[in-house]
DOFIDREN-139777 format. One record per residue (C-alpha): residue in three letters; x, y, z. Coordinates in steps of 0.2 Angstrom, whole numbers, plus 2048, in hexadecimal, padded with zeros to 3 digits. Each point is the difference from the previous one (the first is absolute). Example, Ala and Ser with C-alpha at 12.3 -4.5 7.8 and 13.67 -1.06 7.14 Angstrom:
ALA,83E,7EA,827
SER,806,811,7FD
REM end
This chain:
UNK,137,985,4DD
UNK,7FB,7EE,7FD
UNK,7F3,7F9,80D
UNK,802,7EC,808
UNK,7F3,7F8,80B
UNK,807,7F9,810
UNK,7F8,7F2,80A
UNK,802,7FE,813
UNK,7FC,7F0,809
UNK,802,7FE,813
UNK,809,7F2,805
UNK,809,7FA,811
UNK,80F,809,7FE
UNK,7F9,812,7FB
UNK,7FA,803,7EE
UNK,804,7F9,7EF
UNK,803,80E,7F3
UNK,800,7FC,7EB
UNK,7FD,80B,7F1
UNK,7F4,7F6,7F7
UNK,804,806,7F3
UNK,812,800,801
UNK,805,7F1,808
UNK,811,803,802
UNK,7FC,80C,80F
UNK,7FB,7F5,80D
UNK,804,803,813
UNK,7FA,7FE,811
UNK,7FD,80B,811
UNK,7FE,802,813
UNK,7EF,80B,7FB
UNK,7F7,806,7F4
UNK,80A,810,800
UNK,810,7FA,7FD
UNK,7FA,7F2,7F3
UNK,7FB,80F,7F5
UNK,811,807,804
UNK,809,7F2,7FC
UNK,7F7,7FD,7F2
UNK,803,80F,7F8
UNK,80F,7FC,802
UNK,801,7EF,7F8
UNK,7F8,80A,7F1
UNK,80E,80E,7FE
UNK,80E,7F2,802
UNK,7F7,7F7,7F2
UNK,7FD,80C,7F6
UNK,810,809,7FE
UNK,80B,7ED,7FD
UNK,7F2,7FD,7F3
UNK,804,80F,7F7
UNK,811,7FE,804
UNK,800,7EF,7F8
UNK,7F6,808,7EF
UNK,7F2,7F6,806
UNK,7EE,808,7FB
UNK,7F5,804,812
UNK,7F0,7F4,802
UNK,7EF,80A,7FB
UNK,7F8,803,80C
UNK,7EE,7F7,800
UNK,7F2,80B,808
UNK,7F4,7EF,7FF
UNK,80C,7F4,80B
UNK,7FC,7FB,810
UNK,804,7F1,80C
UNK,7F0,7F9,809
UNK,80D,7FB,810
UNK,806,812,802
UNK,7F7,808,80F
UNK,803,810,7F9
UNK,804,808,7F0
UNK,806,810,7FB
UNK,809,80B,7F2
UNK,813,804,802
UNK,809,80E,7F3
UNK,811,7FD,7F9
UNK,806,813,7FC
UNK,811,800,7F4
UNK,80A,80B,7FE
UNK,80F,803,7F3
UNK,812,805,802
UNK,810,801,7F8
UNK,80A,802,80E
UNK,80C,80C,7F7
UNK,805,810,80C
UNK,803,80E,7F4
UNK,80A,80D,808
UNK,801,813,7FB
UNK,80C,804,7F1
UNK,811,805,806
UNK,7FC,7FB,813
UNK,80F,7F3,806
UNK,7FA,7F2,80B
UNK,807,800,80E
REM end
């Protein structure tokens, strides 16, 4: 589990969503609610074409902050690793 800090900033619109310490994820929404919700999900999209580009993830920086953030808070990537090979019982025909 690595742990990002996100910042929320009200604007007209809804709210303004970033990992600050991961500034790729950036994203916006009608609420508070469904910033975090989109913002997690900026993070996962990230994330997984990072990796997928053998790019390293940021490290995450416990001391960042942004003084225009109206709230700040932490957000958990959890990763999880598969070889996406279906192994099928000896002798068993797929059908």
């Amino acid at each position: 589990m690595i742990q990002y800090k996100a910042g929320y900033k009200y604007v007209d619109s809804g709210v303004h969503a970033q990992l600050l310490d991961f500034p790729a994820a950036i994203t916006c929404g009608s609420d508070l609610e469904d910033a975090r919700r989109q913002l997690t999900l900026a993070l996962l999209d990230v994330a997984e074409t990072s990796l997928e580009l053998g790019q390293s993830l940021p490290k995450p920086n416990p001391l960042v902050s942004d003084p225009e953030m109206d709230l700040e808070e932490p957000v958990y990537l959890h990763l999880s690793v598969s070889t996406e090979v279906e192994e099928k019982p000896v002798g068993q025909v797929a059908s």
